[in-house]
VOGUDO-599751 format. One line per 5 residues: number of its first residue (from 0); their letters; for each residue z, x, y of C-alpha. Coordinates in pm, 1 decimal, always signed. Each point is the difference from the previous one (the first is absolute). Example, Ala and Ser with C-alpha at 12.3 -4.5 7.8 and 13.67 -1.06 7.14 Angstrom:
BEGIN
0) AS) +780.0,+1230.0,-450.0 | -66.0,+137.0,+344.0
END
This chain:
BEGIN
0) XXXXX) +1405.9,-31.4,-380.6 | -308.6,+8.2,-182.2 | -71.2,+368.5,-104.1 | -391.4,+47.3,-73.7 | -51.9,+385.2,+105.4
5) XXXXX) -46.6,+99.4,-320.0 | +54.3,-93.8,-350.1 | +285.8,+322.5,+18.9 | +266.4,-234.7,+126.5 | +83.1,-154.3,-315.8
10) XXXXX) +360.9,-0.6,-120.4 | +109.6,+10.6,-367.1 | +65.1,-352.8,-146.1 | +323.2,-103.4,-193.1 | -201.9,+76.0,-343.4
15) XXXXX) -91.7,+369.5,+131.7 | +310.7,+80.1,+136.1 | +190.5,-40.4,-353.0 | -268.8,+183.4,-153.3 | +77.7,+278.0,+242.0
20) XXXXX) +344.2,-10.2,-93.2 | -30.1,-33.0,-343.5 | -195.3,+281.6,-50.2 | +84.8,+254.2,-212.7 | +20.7,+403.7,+176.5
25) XXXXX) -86.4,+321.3,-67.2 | -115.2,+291.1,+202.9 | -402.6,-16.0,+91.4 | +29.2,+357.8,+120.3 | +72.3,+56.2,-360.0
30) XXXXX) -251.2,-260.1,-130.7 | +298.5,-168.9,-114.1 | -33.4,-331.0,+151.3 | -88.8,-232.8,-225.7 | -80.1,-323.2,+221.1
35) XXXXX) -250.0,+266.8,+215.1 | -135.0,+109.3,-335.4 | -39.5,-330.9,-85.3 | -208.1,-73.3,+334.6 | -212.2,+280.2,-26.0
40) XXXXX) -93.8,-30.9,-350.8 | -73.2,-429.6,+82.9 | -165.2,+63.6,+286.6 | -189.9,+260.1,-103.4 | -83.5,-206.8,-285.2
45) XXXXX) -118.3,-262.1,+171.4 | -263.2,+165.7,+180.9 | -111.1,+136.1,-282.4 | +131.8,+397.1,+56.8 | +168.8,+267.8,-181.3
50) XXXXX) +289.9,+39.2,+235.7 | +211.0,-105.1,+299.5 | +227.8,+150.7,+243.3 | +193.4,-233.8,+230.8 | +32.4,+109.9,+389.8
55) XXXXX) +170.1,-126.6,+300.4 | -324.2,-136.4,+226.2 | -340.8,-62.4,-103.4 | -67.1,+252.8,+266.7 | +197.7,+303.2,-213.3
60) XXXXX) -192.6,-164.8,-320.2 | -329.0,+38.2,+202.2 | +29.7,+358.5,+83.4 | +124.3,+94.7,-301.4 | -315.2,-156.0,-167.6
65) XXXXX) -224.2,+147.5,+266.7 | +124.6,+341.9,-19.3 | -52.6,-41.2,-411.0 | -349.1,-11.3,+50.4 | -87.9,+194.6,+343.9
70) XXXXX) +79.8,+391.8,-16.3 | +177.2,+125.5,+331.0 | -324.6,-3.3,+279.6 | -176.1,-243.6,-231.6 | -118.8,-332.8,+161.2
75) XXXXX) +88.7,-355.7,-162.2 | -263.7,-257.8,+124.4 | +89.8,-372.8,+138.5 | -48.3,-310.4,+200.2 | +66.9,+81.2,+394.1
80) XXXXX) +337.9,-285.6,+12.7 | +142.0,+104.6,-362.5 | +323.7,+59.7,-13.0 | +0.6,+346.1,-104.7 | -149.5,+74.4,+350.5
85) XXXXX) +81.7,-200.8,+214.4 | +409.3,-125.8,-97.1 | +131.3,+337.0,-124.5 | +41.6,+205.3,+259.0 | -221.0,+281.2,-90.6
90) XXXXX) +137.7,+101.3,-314.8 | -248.7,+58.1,-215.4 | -59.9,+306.9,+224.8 | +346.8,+118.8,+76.0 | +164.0,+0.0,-302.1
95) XXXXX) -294.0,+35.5,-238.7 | -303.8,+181.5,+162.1 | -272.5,-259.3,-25.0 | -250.2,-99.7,+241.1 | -198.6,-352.1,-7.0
100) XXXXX) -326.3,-144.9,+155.8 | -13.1,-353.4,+28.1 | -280.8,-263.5,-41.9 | +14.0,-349.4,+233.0 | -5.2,-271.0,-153.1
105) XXXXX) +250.1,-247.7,+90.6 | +210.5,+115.5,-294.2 | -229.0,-66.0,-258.6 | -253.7,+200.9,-247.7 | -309.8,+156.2,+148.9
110) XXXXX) -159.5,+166.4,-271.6 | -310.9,+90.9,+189.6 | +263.1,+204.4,+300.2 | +216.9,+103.3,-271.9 | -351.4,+213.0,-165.3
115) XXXXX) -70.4,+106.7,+348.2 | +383.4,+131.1,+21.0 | +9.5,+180.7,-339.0 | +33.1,+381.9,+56.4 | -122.1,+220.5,-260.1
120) XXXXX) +99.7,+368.7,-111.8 | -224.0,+203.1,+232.0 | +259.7,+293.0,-27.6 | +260.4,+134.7,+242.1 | -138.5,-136.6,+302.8
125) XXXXX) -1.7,-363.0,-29.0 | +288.3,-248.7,-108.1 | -46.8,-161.1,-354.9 | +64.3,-349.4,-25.6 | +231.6,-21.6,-281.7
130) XXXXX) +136.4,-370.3,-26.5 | -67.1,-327.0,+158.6 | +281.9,-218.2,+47.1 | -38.6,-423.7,+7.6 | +268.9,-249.1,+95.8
135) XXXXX) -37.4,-286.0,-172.0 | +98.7,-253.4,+154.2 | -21.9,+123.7,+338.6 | +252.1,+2.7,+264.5 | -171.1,-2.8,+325.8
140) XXXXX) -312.7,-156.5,-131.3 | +184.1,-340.8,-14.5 | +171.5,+30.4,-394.0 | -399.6,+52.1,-80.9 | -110.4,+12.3,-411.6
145) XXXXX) -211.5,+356.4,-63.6 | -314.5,-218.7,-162.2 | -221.3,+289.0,-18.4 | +346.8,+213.7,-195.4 | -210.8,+30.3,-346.3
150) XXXXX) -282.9,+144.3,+178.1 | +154.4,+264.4,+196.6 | +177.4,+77.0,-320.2 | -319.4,+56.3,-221.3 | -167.8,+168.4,+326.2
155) XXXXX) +319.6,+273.5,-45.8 | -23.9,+9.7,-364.0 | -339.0,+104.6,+4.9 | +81.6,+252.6,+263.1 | +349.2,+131.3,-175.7
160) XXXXX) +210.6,-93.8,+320.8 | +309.7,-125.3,-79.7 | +123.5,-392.5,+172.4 | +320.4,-32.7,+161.5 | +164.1,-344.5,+9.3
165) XXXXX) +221.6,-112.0,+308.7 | +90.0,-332.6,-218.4 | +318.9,-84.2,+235.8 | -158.8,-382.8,-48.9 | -194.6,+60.0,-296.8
170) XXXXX) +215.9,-268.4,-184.5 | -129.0,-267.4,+283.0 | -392.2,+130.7,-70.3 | +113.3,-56.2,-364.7 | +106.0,-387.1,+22.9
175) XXXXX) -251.2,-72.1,+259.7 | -312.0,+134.0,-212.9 | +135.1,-64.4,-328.0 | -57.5,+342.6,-86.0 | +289.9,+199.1,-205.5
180) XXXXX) +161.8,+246.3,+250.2 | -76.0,+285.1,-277.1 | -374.9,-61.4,+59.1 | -4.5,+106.1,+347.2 | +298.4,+268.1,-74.2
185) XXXXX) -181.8,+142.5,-324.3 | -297.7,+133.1,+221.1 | +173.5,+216.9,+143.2 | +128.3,+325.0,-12.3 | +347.1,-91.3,+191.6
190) XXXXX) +110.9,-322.7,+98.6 | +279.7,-131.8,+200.5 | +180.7,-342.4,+6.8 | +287.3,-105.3,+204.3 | +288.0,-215.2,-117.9
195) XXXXX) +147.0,-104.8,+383.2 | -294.7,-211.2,+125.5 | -143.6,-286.1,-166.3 | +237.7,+50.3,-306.0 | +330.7,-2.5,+205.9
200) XXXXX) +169.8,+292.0,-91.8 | +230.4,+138.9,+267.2 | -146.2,+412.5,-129.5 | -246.3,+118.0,-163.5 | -375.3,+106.9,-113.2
205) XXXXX) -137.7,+123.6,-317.2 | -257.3,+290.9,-27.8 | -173.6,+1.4,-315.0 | -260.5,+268.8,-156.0 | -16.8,+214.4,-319.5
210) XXXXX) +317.2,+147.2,-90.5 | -125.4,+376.7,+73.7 | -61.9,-172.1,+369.5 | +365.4,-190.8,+10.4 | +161.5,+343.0,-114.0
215) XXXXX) -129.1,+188.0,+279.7 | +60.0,-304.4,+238.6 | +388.1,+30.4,-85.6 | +29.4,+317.0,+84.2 | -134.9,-45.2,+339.1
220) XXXXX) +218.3,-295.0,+4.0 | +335.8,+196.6,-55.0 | -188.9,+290.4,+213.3 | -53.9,-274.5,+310.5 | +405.2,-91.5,-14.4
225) XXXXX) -113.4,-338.8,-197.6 | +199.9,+42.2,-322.5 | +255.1,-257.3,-33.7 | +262.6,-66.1,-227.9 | +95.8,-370.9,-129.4
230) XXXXX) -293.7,-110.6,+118.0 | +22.7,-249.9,-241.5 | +163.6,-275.0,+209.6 | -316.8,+1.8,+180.7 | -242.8,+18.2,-323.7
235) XXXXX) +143.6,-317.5,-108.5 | -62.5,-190.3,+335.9 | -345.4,+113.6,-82.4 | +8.0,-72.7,-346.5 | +127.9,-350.0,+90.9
240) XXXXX) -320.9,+6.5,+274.5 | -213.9,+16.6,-306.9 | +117.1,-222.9,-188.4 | +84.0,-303.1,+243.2 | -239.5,+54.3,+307.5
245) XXXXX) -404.4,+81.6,-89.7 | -110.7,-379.8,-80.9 | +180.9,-110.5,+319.8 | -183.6,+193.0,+245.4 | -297.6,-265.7,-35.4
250) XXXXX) +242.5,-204.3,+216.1 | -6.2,+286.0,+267.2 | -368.1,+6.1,+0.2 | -30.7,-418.0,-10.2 | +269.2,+71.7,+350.9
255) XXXXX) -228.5,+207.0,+166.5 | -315.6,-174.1,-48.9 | +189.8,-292.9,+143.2 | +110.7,+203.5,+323.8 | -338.2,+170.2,+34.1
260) XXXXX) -163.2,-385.4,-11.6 | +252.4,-116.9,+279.2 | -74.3,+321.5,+219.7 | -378.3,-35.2,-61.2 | +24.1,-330.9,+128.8
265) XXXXX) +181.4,+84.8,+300.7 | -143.5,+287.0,+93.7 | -416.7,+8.1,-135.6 | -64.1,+343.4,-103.9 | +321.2,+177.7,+3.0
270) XXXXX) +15.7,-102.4,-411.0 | -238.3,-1.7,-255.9 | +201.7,-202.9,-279.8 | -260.9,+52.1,-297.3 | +54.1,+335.7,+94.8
275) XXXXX) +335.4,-16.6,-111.3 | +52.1,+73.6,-347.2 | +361.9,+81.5,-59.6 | +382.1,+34.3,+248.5 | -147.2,+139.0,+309.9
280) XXXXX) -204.0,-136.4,+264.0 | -63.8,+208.8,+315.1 | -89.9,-216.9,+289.0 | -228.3,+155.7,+275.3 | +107.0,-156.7,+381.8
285) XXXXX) -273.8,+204.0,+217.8 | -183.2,-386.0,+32.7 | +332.4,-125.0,+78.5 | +82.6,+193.9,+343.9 | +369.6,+46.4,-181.6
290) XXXXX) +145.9,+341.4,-40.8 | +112.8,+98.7,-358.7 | +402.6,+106.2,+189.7 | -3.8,-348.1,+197.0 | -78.9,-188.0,-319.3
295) XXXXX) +246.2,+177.1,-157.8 | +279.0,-40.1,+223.5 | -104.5,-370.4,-2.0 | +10.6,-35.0,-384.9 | +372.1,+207.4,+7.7
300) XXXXX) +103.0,-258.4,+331.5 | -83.8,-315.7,-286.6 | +138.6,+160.9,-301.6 | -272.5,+140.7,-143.2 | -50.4,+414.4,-30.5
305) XXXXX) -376.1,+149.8,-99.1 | -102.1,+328.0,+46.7 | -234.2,+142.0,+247.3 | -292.6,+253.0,-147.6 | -257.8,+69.7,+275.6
310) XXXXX) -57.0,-49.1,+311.5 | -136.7,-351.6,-8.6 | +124.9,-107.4,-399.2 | +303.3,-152.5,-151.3 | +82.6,+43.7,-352.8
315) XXXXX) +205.6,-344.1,-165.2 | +115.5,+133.5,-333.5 | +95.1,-305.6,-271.0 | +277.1,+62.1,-277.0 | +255.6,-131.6,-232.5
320) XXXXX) +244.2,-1.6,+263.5 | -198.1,-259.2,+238.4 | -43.9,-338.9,-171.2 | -326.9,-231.2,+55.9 | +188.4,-185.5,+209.2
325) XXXXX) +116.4,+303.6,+253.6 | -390.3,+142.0,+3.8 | -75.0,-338.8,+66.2 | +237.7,-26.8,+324.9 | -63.6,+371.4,+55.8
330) XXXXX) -422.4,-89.6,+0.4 | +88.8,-268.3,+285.2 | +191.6,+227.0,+202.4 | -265.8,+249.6,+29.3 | -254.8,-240.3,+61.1
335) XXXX) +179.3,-124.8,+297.6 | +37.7,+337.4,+116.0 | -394.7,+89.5,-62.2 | -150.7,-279.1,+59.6
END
């Protein structure tokens, strides 16, 4: 079976799982773990921050990075498919208090909606934009690169509202732009990057931010029941991730390109490949007269498994997991099926 629902479904290689078990322990609760402090402090490092504080999900990262910058009815600002809104099942409100507003635009930067969106202090009768959160690269948008990124950031600067960072791919926006991942990360106020998708560790995400903001965020941590103990037989999977994994995910992205050429082929208009920039392409089948569960079921009945993430679009999700030669086969299954 070919597994490309998401780049999630990696397993640890023979390398990562001796690092795991090689690692030396201590208690994190404590801040006695020295493989997590080693994470946090690389990490952190590398995206050119003050501090770290490793968490379970890029999800638990986000809101913890949100609620850093957003007081309790505050509103965080962001794309109408990012993550934060649309994959995490409300948080953001329920455990933290914050409300968003969204601007449309198929996962990407709109500066001139995100100026229209901005909220002012006009006093206790009007919500107060207080952050605006970017997910670079984004999810639903197709793995997309945040081009415009430096000018939303100098557009906040200049209005002293703080950036969040979903980076869960930020590494793949990295190797495909050339960029250093602390360029994009440095911008903002909070950043998060996950360790269990492109990289291919089995746990794991990183939030990174001054280390006034990572204080607080650990105590909400411990407060949300996400303390954990030897945590550091999962820091050194991610450690490993680091190390091993970053200049490989060109390979993902040279995979999907591949399968969203085949598909575009078979099926005109359902893929635009030179829209695809890095390990995701979503495939659009309302010109096909398909339905995203049929072509599904299909895919599963020939040994393939993608995800489906609207009512008329599949999402084919490349990793380190799926050789060129399996996204290859996989790309002339789904044609078949699509075409």
């Amino acid at each position: 079976m070919i597994d490309l629902r998401s780049d999630t479904v990696t397993k640890p290689s023979a390398g990562m799982l001796t690092a795991m078990t090689s690692a030396p322990l201590g208690d994190d609760v404590y801040g006695e773990d020295p493989t997590v402090n080693q994470l946090e402090e690389t990490v952190a490092g590398l995206l050119g921050h003050e501090a770290g504080l490793f968490t379970v999900t890029g999800s638990l990262a986000n809101v913890l990075g949100v609620m850093s910058l957003v007081p309790r009815g505050g509103e965080v600002l962001c794309e109408a498919s990012a993550h934060i809104v649309r994959a995490e099942l409300g948080s953001h409100a329920a455990a933290s208090g914050v409300t968003t507003r969204t601007w449309s635009a198929s996962g990407l930067i709109d500066l001139e909606q995100i100026r229209a969106l901005i909220a002012p202090d006009l006093g206790p009768y009007f919500v107060q934009t207080a952050a605006v959160s970017v997910e670079n690269t984004h999810n639903f948008g197709g793995g997309a690169i945040q081009h415009a990124y430096d000018a939303l950031a100098d557009e906040l600067d200049t209005r002293g509202i703080p950036l969040h960072l979903d980076g869960a791919r930020l590494w793949n926006a990295s190797v495909a732009t050339g960029r250093p991942a602390s360029a994009y990360a440095s911008r903002a106020a909070a950043a998060s990057v996950c360790l269990s998708k492109g990289l291919g560790a089995p746990v794991g995400s990183v939030l990174v931010g001054s280390a006034d903001l990572i204080a607080e965020a650990r105590v909400w941590r411990k407060r949300l029941g996400a303390g954990w103990r030897q945590a550091g037989v999962l820091a050194a999977a991610g450690l490993y991730a680091l190390e091993h994994n970053i200049d490989r995910l060109a390979e993902d992205h040279a995979n999907a390109r591949v399968i969203a050429e085949v598909l575009a082929d078979a099926a005109p208009g359902s893929v635009k490949p030179d829209q695809v920039e890095t390990n995701i392409v979503v495939v659009d089948l309302s010109s096909t007269g398909k339905s995203v569960a049929d072509v599904v079921a299909a895919a599963r009945e020939a040994g393939v498994l993608i995800s489906g993430v609207g009512a008329t679009q599949l999402r084919v999700v490349t990793h380190l997991d799926a050789a060129a030669e399996d996204c290859r086969r996989a790309a002339a299954v789904l044609a078949s099926i699509i075409s």
